[in-house]
N, CA, C and O atoms as CSV, one atom per row, in Angstrom:
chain,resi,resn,atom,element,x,y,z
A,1,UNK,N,N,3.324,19.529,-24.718
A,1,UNK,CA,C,4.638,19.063,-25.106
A,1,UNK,C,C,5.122,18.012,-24.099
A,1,UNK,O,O,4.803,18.242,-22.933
A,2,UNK,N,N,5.705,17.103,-24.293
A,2,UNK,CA,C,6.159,15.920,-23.590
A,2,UNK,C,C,7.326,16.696,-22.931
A,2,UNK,O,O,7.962,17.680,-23.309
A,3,UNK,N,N,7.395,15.949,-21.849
A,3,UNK,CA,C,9.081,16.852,-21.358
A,3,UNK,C,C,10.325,15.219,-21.395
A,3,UNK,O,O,10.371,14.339,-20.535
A,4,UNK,N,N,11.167,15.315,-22.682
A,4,UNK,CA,C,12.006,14.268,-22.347
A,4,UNK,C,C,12.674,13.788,-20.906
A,4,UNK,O,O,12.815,12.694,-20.359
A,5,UNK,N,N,12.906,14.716,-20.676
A,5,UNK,CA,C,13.628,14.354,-19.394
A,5,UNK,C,C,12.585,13.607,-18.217
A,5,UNK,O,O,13.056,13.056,-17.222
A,6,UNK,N,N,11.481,13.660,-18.423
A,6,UNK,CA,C,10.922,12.811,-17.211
A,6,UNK,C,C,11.459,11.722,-17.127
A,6,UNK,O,O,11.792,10.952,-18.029
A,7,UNK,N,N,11.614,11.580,-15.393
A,7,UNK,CA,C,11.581,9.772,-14.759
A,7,UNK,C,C,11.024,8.828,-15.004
A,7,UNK,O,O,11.463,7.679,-14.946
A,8,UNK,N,N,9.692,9.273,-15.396
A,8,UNK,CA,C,8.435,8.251,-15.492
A,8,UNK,C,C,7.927,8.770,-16.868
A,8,UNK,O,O,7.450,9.864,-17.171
A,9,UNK,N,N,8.252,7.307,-17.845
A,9,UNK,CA,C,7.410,8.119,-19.296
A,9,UNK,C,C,6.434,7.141,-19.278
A,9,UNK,O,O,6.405,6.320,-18.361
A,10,UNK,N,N,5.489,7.126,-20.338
A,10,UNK,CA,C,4.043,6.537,-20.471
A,10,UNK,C,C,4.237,5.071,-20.422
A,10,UNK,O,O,3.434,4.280,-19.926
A,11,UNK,N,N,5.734,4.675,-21.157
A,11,UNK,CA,C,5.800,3.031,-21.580
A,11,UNK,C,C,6.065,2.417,-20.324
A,11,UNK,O,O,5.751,1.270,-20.007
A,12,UNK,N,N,7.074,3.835,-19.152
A,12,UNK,CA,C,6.884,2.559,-18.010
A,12,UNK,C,C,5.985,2.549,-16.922
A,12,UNK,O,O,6.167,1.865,-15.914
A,13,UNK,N,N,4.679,3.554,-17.169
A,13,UNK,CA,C,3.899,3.501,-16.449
A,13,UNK,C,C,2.787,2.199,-16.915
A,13,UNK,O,O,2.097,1.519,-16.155
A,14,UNK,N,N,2.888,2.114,-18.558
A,14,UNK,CA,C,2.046,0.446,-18.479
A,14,UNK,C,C,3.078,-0.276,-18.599
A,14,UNK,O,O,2.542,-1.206,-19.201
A,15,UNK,N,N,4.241,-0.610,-18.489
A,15,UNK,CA,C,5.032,-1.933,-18.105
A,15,UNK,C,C,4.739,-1.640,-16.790
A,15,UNK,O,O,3.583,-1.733,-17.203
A,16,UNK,N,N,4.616,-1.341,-15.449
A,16,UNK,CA,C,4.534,-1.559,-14.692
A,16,UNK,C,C,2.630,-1.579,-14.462
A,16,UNK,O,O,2.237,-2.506,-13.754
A,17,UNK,N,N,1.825,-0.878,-14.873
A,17,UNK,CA,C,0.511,-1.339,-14.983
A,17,UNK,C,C,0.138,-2.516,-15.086
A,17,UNK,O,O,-0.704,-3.042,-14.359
A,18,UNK,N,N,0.989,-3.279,-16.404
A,18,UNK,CA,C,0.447,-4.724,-15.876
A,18,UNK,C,C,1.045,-5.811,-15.065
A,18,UNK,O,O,0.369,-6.796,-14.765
A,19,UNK,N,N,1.943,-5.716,-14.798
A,19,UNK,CA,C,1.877,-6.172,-13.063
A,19,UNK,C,C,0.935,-6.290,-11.853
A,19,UNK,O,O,0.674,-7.196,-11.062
A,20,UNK,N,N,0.466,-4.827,-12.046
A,20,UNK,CA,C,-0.729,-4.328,-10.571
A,20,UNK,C,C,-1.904,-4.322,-11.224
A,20,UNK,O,O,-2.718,-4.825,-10.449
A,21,UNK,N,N,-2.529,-3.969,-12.420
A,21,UNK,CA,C,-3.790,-3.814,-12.414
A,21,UNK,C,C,-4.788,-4.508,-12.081
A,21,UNK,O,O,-5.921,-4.048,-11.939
A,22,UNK,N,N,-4.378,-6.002,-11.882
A,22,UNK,CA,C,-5.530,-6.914,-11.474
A,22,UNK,C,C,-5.928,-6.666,-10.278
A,22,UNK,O,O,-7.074,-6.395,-9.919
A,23,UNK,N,N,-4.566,-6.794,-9.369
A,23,UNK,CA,C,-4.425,-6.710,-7.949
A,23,UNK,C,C,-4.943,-5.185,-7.703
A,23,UNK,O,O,-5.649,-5.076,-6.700
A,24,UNK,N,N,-4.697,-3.876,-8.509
A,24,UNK,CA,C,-5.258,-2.938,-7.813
A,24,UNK,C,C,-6.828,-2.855,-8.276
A,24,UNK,O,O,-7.662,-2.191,-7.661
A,25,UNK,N,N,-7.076,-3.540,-9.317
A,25,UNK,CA,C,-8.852,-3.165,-9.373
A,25,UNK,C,C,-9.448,-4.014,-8.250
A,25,UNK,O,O,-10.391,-3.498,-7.651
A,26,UNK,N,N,-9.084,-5.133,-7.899
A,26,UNK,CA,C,-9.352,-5.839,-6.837
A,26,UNK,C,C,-9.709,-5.230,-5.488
A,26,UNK,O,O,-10.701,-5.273,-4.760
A,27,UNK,N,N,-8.383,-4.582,-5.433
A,27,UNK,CA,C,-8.568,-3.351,-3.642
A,27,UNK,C,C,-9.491,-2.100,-3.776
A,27,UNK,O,O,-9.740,-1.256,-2.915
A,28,UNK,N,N,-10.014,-2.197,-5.275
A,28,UNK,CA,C,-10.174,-0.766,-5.221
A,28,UNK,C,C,-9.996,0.548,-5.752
A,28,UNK,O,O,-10.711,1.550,-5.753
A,29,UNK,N,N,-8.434,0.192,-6.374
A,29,UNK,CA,C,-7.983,1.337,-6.710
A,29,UNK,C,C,-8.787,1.743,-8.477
A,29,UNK,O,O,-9.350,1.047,-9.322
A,30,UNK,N,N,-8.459,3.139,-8.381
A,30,UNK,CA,C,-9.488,3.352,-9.746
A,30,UNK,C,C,-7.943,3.578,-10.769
A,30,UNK,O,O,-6.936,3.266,-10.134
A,31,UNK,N,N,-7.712,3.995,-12.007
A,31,UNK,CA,C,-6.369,3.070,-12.964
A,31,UNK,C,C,-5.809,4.887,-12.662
A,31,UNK,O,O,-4.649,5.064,-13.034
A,32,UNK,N,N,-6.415,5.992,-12.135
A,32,UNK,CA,C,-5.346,7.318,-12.384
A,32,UNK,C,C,-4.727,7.285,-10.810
A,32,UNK,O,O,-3.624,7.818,-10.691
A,33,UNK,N,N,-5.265,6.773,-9.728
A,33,UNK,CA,C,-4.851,6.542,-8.737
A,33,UNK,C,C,-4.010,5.884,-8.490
A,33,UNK,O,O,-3.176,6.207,-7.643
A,34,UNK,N,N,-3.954,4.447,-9.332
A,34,UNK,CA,C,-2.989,3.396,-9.830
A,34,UNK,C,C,-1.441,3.852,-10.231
A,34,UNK,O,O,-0.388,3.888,-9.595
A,35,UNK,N,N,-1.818,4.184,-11.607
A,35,UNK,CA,C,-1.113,5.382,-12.063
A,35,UNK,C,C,0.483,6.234,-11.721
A,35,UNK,O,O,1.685,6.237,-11.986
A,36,UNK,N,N,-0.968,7.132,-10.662
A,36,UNK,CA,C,-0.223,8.064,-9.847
A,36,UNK,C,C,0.777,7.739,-8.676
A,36,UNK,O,O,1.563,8.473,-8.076
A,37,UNK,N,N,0.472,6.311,-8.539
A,37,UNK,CA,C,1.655,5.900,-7.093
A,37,UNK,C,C,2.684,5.056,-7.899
A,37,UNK,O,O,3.691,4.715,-7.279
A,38,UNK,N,N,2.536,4.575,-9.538
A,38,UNK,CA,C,3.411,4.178,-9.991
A,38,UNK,C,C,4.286,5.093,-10.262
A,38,UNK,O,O,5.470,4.851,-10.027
A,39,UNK,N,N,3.914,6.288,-10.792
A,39,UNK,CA,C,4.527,7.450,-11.371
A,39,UNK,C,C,5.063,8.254,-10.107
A,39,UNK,O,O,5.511,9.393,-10.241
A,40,UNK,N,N,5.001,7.635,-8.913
A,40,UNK,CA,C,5.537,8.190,-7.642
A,40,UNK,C,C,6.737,7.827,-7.356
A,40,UNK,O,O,7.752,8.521,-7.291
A,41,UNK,N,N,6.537,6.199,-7.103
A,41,UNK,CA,C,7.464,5.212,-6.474
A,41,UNK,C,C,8.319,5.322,-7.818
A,41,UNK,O,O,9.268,6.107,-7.808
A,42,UNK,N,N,8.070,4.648,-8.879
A,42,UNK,CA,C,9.760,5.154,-9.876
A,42,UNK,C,C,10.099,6.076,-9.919
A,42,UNK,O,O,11.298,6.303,-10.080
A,43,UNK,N,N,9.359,6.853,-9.818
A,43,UNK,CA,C,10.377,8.972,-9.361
A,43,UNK,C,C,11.367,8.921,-8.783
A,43,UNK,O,O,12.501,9.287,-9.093
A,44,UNK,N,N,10.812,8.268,-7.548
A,44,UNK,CA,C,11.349,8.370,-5.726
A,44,UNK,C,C,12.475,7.271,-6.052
A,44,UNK,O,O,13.642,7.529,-5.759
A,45,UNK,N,N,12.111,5.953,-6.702
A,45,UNK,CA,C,12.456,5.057,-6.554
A,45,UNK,C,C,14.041,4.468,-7.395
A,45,UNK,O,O,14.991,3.729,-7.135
A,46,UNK,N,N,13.523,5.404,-8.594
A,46,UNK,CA,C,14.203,5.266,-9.773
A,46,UNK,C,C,14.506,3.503,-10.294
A,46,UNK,O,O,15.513,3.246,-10.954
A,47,UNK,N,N,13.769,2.687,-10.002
A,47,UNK,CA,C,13.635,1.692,-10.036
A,47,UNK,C,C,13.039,1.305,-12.230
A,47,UNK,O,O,12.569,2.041,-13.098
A,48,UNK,N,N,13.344,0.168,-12.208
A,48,UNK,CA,C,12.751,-0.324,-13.540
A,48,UNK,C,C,11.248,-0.329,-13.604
A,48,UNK,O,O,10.722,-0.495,-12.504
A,49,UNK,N,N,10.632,-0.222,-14.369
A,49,UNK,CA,C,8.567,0.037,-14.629
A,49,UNK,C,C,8.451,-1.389,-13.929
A,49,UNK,O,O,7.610,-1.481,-13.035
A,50,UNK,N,N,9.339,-2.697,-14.300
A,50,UNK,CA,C,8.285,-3.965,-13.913
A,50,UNK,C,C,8.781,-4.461,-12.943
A,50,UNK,O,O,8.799,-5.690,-12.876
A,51,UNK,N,N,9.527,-3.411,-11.534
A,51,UNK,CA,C,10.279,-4.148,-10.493
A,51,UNK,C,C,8.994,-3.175,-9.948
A,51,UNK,O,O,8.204,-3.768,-9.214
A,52,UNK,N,N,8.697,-1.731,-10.229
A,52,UNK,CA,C,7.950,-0.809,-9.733
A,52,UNK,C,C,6.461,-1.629,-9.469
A,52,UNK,O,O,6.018,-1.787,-8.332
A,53,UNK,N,N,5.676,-2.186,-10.851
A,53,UNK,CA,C,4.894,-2.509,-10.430
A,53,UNK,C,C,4.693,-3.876,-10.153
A,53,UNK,O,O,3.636,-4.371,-10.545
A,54,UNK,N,N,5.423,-4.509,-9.613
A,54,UNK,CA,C,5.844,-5.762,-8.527
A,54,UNK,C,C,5.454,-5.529,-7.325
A,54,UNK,O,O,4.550,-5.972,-6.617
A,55,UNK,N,N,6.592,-4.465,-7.149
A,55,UNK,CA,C,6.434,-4.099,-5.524
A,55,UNK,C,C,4.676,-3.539,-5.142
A,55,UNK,O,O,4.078,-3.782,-4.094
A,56,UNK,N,N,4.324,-3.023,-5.923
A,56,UNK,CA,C,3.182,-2.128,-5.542
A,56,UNK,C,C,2.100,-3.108,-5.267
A,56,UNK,O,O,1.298,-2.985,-4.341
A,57,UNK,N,N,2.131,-4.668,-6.623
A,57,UNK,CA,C,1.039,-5.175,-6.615
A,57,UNK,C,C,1.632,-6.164,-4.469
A,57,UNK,O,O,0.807,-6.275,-3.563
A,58,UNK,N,N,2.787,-6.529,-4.379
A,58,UNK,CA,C,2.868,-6.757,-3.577
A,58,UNK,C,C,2.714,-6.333,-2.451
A,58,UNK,O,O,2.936,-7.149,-1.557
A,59,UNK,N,N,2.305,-4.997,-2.061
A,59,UNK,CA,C,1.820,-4.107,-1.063
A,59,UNK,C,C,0.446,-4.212,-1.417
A,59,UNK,O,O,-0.141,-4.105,-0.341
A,60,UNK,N,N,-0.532,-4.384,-2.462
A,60,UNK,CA,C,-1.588,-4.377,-2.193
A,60,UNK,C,C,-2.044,-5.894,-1.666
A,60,UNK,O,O,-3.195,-6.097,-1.280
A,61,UNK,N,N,-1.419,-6.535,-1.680
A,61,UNK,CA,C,-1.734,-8.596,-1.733
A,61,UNK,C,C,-1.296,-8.215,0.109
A,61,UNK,O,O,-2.086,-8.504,1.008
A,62,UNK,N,N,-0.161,-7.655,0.336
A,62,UNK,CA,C,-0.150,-7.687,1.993
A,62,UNK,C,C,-1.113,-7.353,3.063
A,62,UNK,O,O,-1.494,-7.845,4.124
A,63,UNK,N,N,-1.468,-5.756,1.954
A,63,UNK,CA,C,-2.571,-4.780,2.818
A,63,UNK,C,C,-3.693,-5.727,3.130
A,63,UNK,O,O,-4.129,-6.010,4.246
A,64,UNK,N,N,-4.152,-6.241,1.772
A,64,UNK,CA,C,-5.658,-7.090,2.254
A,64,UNK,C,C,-5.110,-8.930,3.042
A,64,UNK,O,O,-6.061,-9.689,3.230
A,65,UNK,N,N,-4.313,-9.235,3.255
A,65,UNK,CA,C,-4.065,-10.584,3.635
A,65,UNK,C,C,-4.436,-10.955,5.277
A,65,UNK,O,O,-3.943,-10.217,6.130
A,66,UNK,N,N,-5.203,-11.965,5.661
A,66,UNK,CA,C,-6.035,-11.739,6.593
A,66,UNK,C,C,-4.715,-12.855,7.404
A,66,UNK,O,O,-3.954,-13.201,6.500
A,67,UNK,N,N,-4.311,-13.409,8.627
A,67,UNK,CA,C,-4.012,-14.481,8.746
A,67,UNK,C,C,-4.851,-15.281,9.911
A,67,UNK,O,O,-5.244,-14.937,11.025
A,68,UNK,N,N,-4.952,-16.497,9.163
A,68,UNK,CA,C,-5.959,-17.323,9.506
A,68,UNK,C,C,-6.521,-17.632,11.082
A,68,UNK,O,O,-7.672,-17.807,11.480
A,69,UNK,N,N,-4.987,-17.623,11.945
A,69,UNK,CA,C,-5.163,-17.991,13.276
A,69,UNK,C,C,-6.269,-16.547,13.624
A,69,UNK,O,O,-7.455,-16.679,13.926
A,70,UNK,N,N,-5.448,-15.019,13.475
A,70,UNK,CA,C,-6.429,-14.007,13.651
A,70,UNK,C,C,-8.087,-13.953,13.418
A,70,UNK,O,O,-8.985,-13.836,14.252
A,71,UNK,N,N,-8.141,-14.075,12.049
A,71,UNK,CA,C,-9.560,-14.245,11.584
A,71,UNK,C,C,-10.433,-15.609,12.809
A,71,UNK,O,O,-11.374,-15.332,13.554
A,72,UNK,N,N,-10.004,-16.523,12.729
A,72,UNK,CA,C,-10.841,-17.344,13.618
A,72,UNK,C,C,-11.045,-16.947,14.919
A,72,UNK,O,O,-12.079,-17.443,15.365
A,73,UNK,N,N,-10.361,-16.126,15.834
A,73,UNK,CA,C,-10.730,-15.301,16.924
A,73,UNK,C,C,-11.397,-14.132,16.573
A,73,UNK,O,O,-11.649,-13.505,17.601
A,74,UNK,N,N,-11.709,-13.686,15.791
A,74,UNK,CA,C,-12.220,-12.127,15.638
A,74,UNK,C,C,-13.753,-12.265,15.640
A,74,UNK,O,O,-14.550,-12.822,14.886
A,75,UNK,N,N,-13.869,-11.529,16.800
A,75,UNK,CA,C,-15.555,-10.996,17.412
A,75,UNK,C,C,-15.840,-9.805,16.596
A,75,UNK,O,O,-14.975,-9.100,16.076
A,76,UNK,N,N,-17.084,-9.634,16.521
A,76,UNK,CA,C,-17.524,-8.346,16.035
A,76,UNK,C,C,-17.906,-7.190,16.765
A,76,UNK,O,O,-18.534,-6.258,16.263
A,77,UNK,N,N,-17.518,-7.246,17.994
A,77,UNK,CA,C,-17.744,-6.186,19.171
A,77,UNK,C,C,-16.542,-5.418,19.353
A,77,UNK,O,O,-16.705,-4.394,20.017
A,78,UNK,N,N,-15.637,-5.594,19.030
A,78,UNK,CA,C,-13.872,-5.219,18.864
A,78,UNK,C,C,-13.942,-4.106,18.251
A,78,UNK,O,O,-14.700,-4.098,17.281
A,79,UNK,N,N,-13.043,-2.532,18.658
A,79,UNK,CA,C,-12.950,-1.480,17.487
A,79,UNK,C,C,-11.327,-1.260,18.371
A,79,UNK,O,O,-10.836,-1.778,19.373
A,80,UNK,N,N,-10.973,-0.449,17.606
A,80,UNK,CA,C,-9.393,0.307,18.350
A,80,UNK,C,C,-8.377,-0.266,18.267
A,80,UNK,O,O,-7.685,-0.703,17.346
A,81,UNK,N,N,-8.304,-0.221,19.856
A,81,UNK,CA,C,-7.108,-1.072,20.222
A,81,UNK,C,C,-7.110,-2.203,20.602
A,81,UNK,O,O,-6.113,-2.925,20.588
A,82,UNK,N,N,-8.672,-2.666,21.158
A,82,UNK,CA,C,-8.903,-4.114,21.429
A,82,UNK,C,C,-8.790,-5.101,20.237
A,82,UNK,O,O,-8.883,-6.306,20.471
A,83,UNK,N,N,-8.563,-4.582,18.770
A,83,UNK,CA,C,-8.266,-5.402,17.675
A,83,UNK,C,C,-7.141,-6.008,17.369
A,83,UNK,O,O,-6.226,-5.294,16.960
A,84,UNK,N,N,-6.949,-7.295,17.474
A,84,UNK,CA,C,-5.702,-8.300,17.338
A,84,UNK,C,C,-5.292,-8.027,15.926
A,84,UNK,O,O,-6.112,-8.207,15.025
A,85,UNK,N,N,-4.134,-7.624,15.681
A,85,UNK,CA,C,-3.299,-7.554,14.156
A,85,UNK,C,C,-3.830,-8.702,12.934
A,85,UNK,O,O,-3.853,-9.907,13.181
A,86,UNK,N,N,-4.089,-8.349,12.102
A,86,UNK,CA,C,-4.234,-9.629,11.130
A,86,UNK,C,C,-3.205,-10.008,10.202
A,86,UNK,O,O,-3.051,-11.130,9.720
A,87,UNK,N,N,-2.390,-8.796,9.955
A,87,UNK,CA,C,-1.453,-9.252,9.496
A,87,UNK,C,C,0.080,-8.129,9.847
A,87,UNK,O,O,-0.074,-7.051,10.420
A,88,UNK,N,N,1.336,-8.576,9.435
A,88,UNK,CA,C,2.037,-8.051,9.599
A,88,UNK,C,C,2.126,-6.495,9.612
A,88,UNK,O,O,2.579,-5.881,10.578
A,89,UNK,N,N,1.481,-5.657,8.025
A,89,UNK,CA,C,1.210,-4.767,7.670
A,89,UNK,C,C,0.546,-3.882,8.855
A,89,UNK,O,O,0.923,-2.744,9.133
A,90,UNK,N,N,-0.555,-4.613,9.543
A,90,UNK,CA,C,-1.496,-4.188,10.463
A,90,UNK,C,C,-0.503,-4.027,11.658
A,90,UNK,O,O,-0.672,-2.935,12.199
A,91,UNK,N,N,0.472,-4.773,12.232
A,91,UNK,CA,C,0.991,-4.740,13.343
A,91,UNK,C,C,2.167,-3.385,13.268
A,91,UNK,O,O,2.256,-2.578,14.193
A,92,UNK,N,N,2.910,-3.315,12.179
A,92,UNK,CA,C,3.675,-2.336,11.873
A,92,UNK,C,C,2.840,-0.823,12.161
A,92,UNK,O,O,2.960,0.053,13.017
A,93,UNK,N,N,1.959,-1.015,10.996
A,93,UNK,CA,C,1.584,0.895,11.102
A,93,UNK,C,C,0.766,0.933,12.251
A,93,UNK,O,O,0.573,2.055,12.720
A,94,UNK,N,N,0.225,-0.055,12.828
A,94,UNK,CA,C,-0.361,0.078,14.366
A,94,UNK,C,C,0.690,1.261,15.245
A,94,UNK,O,O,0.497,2.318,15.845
A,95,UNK,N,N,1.559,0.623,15.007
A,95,UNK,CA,C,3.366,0.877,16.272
A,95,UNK,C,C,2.807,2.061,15.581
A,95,UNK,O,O,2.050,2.692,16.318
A,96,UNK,N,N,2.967,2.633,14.212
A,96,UNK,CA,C,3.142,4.451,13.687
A,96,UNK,C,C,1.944,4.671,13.750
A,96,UNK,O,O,1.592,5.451,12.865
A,97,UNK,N,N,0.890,4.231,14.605
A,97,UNK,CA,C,0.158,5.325,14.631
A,97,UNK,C,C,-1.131,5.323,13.552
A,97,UNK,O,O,-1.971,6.222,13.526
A,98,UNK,N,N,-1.137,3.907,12.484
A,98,UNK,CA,C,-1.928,4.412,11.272
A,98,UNK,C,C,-2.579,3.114,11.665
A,98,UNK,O,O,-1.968,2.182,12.188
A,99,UNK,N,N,-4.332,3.122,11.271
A,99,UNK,CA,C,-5.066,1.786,11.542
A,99,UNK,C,C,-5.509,1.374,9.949
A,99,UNK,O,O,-5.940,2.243,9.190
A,100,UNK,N,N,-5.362,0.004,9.541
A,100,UNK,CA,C,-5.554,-0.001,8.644
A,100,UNK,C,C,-7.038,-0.453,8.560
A,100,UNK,O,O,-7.513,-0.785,7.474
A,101,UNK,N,N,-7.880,-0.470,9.873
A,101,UNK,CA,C,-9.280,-0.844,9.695
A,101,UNK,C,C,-10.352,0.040,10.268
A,101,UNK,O,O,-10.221,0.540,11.385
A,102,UNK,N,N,-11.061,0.172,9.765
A,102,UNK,CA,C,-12.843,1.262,10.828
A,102,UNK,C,C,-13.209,0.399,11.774
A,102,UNK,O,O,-13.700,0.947,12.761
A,103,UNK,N,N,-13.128,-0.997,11.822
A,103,UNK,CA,C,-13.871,-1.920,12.820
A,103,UNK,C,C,-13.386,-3.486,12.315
A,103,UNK,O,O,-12.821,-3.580,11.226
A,104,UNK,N,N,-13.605,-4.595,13.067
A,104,UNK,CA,C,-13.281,-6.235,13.258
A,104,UNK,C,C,-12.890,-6.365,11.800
A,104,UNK,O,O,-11.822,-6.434,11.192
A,105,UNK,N,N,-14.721,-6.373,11.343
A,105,UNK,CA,C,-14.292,-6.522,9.676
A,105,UNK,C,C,-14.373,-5.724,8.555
A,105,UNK,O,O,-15.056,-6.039,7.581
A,106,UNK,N,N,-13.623,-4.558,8.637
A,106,UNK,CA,C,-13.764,-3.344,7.994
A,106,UNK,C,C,-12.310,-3.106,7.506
A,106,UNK,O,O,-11.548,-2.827,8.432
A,107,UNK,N,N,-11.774,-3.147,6.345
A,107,UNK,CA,C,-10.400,-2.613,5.665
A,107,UNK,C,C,-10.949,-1.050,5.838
A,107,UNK,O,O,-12.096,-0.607,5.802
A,108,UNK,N,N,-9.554,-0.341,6.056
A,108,UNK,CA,C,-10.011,1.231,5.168
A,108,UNK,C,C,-9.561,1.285,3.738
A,108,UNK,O,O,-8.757,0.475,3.276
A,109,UNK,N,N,-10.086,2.233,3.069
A,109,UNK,CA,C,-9.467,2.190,1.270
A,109,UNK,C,C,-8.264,1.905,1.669
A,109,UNK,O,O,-7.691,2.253,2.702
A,110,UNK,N,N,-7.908,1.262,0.817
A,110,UNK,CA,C,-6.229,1.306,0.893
A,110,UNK,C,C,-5.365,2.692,0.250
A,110,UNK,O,O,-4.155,2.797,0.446
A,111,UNK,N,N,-6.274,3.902,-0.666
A,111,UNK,CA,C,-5.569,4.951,-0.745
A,111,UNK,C,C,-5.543,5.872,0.155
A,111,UNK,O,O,-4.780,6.823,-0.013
A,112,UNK,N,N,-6.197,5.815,1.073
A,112,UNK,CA,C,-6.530,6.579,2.403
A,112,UNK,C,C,-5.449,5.922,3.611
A,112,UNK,O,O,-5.190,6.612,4.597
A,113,UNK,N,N,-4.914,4.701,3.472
A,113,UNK,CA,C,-4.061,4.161,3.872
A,113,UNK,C,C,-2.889,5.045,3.566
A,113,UNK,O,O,-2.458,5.984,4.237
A,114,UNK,N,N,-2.371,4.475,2.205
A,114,UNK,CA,C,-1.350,5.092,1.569
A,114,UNK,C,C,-0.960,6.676,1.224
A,114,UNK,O,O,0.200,7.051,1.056
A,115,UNK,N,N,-1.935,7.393,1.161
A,115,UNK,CA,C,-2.178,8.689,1.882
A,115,UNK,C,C,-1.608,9.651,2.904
A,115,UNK,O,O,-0.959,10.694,2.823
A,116,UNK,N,N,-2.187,8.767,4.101
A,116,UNK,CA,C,-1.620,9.182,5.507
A,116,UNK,C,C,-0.304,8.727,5.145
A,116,UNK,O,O,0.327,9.652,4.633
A,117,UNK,N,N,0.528,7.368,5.234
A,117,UNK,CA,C,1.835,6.940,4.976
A,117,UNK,C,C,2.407,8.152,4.476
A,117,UNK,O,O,3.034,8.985,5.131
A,118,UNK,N,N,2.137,8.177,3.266
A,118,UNK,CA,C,2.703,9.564,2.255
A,118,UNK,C,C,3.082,10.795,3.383
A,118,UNK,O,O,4.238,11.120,3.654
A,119,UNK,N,N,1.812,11.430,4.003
A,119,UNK,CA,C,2.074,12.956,4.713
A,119,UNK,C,C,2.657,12.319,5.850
A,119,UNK,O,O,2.403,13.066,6.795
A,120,UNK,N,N,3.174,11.532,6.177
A,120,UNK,CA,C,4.000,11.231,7.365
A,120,UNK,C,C,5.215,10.647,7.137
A,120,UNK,O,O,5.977,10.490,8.091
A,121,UNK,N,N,5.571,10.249,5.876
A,121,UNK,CA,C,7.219,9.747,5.416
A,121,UNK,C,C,8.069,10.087,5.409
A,121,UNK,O,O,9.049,9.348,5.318
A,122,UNK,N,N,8.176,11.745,5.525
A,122,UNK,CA,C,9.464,11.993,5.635
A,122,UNK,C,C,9.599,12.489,7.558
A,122,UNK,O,O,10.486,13.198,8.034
A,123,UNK,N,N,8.637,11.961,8.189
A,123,UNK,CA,C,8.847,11.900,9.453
A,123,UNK,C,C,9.442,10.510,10.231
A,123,UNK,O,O,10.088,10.550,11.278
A,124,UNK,N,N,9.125,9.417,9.577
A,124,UNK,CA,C,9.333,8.112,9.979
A,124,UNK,C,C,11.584,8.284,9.613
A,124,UNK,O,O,12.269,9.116,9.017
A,125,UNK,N,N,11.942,6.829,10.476
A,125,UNK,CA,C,13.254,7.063,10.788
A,125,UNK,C,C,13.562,6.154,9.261
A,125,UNK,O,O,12.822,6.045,8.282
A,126,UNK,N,N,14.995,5.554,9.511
A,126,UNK,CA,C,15.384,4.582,8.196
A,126,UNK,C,C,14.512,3.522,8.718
A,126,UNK,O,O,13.731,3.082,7.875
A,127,UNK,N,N,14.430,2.931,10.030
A,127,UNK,CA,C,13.942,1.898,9.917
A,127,UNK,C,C,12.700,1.638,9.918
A,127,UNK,O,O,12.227,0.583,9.498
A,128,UNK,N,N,12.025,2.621,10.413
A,128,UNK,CA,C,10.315,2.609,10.302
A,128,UNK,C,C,9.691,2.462,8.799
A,128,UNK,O,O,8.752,1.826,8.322
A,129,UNK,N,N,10.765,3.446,8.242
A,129,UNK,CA,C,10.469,3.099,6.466
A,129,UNK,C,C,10.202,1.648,6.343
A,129,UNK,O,O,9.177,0.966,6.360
A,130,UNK,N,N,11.292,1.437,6.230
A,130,UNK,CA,C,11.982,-0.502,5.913
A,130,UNK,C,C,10.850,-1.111,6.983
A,130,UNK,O,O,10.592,-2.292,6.751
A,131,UNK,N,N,10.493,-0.824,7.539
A,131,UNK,CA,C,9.438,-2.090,8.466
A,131,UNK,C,C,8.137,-1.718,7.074
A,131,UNK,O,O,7.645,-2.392,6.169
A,132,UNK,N,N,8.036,-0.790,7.385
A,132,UNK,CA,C,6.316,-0.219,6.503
A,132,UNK,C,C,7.164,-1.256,5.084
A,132,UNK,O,O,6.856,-2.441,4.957
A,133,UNK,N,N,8.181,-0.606,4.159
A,133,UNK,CA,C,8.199,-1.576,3.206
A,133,UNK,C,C,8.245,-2.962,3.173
A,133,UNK,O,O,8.329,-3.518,2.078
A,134,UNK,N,N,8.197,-3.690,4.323
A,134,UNK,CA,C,8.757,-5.385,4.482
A,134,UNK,C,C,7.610,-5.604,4.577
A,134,UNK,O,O,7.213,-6.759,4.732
């Protein structure tokens, strides 16, 4: 049985699907994983399906965005902390604690990213939120 009252019904999980799906098959993501963080963030968010999947495809375009000055210094002997930020995203969850890479040139999934974020969100302050979202 459908439950009317849900936040998230089917039509705005694909109005906001096509927004992200390019961008999330791109990173990775598989379409129930997709999905499931759309059907998260408008819960949480209570936001419209095609502002929802805006934002999302725009968190995945940040996660992978390399910036250029970085990339042209990056050695392949580098792991940890000796790794220079590549992008904003990277410099933020650095500060909390979360790496968004295994090594120089190594992304981690980005749901293993978003993951950790998740079991640690309602620990972060107002503004640590708002940095992770900017």
């Amino acid at each position: 049985m459908i439950d009317q009252n849900a936040a998230v019904s089917a039509g705005n999980i694909a109005t906001a699907m096509q927004q992200v799906s390019a961008s999330a098959q791109q990173a990775g993501l598989d379409i129930d994983t997709t999905m499931g963080y759309i059907s998260t963030i408008a819960d949480v968010s209570q936001r419209d399906p095609s502002s929802v999947g805006a934002s999302l495809r725009t968190i995945i375009s940040r996660y992978g965005t390399v910036k250029a000055g970085a990339f042209s210094g990056m050695g392949t002997d580098n792991t940890g902390d000796d790794l220079e930020n590549i992008n904003d995203i990277e410099k933020v969850l650095r500060r909390l604690g979360i790496s968004i890479r295994t090594n120089t040139m190594e992304f981690r999934a980005l749901d293993e990213v978003l993951g950790e974020i998740a079991d640690k969100w309602m620990e972060y302050s107002s503004v640590e939120r708002n940095a992770i979202n900017c």
